[in-house]
N, C-alpha and C positions, 0 to 999 in steps of 0.2 A: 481540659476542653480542647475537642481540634482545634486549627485557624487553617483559614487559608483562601485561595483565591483561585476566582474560574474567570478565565481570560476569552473574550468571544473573539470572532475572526472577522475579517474584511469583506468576507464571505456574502453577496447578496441574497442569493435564494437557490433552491432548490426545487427542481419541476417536475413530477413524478407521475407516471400512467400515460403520457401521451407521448405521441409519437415522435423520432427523433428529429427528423426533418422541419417538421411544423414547429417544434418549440426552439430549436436555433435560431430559424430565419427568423421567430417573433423577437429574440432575444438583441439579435443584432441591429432591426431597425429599432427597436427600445435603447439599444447605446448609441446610435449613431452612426455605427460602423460605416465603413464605403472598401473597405479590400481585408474581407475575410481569407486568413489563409487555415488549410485543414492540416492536422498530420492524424494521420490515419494510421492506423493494424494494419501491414501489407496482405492479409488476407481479406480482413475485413473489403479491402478495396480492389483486390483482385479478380474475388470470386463471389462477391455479390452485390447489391447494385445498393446496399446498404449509403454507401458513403456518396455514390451519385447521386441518389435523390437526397440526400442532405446541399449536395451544389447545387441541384437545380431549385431547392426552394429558397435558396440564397440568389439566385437570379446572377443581376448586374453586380451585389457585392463580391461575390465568388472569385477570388483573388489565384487558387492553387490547390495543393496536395502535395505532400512530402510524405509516401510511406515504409519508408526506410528506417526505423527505430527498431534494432533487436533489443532483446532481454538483456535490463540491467539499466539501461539506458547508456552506454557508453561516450564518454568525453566525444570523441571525432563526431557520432553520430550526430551528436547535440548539437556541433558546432554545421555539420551538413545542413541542416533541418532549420534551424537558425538564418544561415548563408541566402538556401532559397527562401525563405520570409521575408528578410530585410529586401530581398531583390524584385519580390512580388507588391511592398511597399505596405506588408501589413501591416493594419490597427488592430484586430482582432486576433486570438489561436482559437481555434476550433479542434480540443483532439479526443479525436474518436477510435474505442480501442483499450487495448487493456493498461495496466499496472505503468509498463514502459513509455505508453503512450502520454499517460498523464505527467511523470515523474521528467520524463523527457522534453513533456512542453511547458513545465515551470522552467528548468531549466533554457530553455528557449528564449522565454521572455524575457531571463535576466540577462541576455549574451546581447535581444535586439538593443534593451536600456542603456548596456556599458559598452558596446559595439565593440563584443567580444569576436575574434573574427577568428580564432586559434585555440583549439585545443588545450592549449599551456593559460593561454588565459584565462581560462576560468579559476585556477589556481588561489589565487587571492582572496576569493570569495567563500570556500569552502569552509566548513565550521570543522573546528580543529579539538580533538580532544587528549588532553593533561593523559599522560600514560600511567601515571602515580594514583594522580587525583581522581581521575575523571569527570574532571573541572573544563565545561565547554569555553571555548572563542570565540565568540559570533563576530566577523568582522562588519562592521557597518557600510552601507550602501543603499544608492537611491532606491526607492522599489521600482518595477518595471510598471510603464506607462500603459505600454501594451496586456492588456489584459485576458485570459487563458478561460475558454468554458468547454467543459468534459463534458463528454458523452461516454460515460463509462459500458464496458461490458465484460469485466471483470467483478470479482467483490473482495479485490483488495486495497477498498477506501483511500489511497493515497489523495484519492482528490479531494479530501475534505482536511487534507493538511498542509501546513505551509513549508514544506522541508519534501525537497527534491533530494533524491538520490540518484547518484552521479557516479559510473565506476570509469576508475583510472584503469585503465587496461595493462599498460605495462608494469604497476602493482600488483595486477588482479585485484583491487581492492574499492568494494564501493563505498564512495564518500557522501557526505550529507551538505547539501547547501541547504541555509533556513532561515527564513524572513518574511515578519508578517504581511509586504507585499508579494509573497508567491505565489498566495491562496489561490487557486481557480473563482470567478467573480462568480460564475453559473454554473451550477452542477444538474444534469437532466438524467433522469433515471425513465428510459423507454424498455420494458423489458421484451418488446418485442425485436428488438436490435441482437438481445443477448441469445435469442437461440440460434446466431451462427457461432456460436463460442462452442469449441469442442467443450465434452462433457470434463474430461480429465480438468480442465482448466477453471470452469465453472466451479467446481465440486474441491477442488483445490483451496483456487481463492479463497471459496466459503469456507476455509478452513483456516485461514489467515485470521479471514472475522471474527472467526470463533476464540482465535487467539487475541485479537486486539481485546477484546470483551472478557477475555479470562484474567489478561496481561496485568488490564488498567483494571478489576474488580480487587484484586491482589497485590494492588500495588503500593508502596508504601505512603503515596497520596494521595490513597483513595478519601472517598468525600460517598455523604448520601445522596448528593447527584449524579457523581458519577457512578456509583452503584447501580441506580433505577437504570440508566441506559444498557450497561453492560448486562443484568441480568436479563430484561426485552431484549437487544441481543441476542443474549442464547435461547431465548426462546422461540425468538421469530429462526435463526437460522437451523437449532435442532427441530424443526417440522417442517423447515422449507428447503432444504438440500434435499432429504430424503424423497419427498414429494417430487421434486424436478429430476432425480433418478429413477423416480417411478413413470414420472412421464415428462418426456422435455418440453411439453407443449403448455404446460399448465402455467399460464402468464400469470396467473394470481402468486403461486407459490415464487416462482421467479420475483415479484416483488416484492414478497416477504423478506424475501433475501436479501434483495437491494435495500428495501428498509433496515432490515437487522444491519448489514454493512456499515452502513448510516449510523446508526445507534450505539456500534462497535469502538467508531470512531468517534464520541461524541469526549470523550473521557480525553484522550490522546489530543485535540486539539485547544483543549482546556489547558493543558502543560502538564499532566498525569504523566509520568513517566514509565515505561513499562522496564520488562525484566530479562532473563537470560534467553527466553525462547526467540525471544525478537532481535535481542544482540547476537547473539550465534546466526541465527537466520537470513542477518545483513551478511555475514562472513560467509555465508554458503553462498549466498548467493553471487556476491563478490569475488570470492577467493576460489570457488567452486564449478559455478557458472550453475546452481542449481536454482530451479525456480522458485519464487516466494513462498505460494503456495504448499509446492511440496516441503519450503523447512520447515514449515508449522507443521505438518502432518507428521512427520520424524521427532519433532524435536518438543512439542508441547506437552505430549504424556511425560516424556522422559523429565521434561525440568521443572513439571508439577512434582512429579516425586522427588525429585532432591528436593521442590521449595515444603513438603508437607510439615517436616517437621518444625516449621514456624507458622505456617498459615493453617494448619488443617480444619481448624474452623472456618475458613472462609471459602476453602475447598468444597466443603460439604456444600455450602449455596450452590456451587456450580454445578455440581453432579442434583439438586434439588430440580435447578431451573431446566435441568435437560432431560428432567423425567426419571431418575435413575434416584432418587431419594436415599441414605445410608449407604451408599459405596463411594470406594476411593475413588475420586475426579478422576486420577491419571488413565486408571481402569478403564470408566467409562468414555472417556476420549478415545484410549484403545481404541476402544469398540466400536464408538459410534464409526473416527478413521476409517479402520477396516473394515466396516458394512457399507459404506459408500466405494469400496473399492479401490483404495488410495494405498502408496507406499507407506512401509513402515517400519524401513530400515536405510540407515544412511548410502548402504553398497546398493541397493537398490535403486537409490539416484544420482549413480555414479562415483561419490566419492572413493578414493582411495584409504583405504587404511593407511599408508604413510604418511598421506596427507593431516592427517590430525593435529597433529602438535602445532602445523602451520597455524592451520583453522585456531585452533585452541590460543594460538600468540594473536593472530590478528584480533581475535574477540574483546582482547585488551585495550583498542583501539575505539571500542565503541562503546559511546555513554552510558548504555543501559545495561552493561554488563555490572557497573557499579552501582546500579539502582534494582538489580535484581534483592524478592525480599529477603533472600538467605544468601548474607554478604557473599562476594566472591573475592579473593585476594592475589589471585594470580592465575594465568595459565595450566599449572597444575592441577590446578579446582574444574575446571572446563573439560579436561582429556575425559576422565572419567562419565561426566555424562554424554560424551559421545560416543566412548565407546560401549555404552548402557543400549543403545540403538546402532552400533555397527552391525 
């Protein structure tokens, strides 16, 4: 008989269909709030007035905007973004904007708690993994007072988990800070915010999703709860991507999508561990500079087919729930990828072929490479499915 345990989050609630503006402002006079500070998508607040009507229905509590967070979320940046909060005297983060934005403003809140004021110090905090083992660290620490609510308009769910990712730059190598105070309290799903998200990005993400949902369906802790989510998942995102390629204006399919996201992540924040497509995928991105999105797009047929010969029955669900009934998962991924128009090979998103063995070393670094379901015992093991998609 299995065992096992589903761990909930700190998480308050989730606010979905209405507008971004109007469900903030209500959220913050509901905590209290008195100096909301934003960080924002530098586009998002550039070139559309998206994130100013989020401050003007925040009024008198309207503290700032910090939107300076590139891909990855990088150490310095975090500590910038940080810098102006503590200066502005926020109680609140408000981050609105994609993947970096969120990843970025956990990382925020733990710098305003420990009054980290330096790049280097965030060091201490990072979760450290066993090169042998891949036996995690968690170092202990207060959780952050100040508390984080997303406005996501990406669908690469990091907001529904409590583990920021953090790249050390002069590693190249992104790291993982994770602790059950770093949940976002409020997560608001406006899908009228997401149609300034380029499409590439969109359709990306939702490919992320797709991977969290296949990740943790296959995972070797999987549960019949987390099953139900991840298979919804792929249903709601196999008909809702395609639909919002078909037309970007269709708000409903757009919160299919958000939903599916949602549901992707439901597994992953339970403690489900996922597999090689998602450790590799930190190292692209890390080591790389390639974006999330696109590693799951490269990477998640490829390392369904190495994992078939253990799972293939659980394969066949995925390719079931995505309409595609008796064909190989990795196939149908293919496919689906490439009819949305998405890369599908690693040179395609810049990487170097000499770069590999790097990538493939640094993979060893990260948890989920030992929890992939078709063991992995060394860097050795990794070249090869990279070079399956160079």
């Amino acid at each position: 008989m299995r065992a096992g345990e589903i761990v909930f989050t700190a998480m308050e609630r989730v606010v979905f269909g209405r507008p971004a503006a109007e469900a903030v402002a209500e959220s913050a006079e509901r905590l209290g709030a008195r100096r909301v500070f934003l960080l924002a998508g530098s586009t998002l607040n550039r070139r559309t007035d998206a994130v100013r009507q989020i401050a003007q229905a925040l009024g008198p509590r309207y503290a700032g905007v910090h939107d300076e967070m590139p891909a990855h979320s990088p150490r310095d940046a975090v500590i910038a973004c940080a810098n102006k909060a503590r200066e502005a005297g926020c109680d609140l983060l408000v981050s609105v904007g994609g993947g970096s934005t969120t990843d970025g403003g956990k990382a925020v809140t733990l710098c305003l708690e420990h009054d980290i004021r330096e790049p280097d110090g965030l060091e201490p905090f990072r979760t450290v993994v066993d090169e042998i083992t891949g036996k995690r660290h968690f170092p202990h620490y207060r959780a952050p007072r100040v508390r984080q609510i997303c406005v996501p308009t990406t669908l690469s769910g990091g907001e529904f988990n409590a583990r920021a990712g953090v790249t050390e730059p002069r590693l190249r190598l992104k790291q993982a800070y994770i602790h059950p105070g770093l949940i976002p309290l409020v997560v608001i799903f406006d899908p009228a915010i997401t149609v300034h998200t380029p499409e590439w990005l969109w359709l990306s993400t939702g490919i992320r999703a797709v991977d969290h949902a296949v990740e943790t369906f296959c995972s070797i802790d999987g549960n019949a709860y987390t099953d139900s989510t991840a298979l919804q998942a792929l249903r709601l995102l196999g008909r809702g991507l395609p639909a919002v390629k078909r037309d970007p204006a269709d708000l409903a399919a757009r919160l299919d999508c958000q939903i599916g996201a949602w549901n992707s992540m439901a597994a992953i924040v339970t403690g489900t561990r996922m597999g090689a497509s998602h450790a590799i995928g930190h190292v692209l991105g890390g080591s790389a500079g390639v974006p999330h999105g696109y590693t799951s797009c490269v990477m998640l047929p490829a390392v369904l087919a190495f994992n078939s010969v253990v799972n293939a029955d659980r394969q066949a669900e995925i390719s079931a729930a995505l309409g595609a009934a008796g064909q190989p998962a990795s196939d149908v991924l293919d496919r689906f990828i490439a009819d949305l128009g998405l890369p599908r090979r690693l040179r395609d998103v810049g990487v170097k072929r000499e770069d590999l063995p790097r990538i493939a070393t640094n993979c060893m670094l990260d948890d989920w490479t030992f929890s992939n379901p078709r063991p992995i015992r060394g860097a050795q093991e990794i070249v090869p499915i990279l070079e399956s998609v160079y």
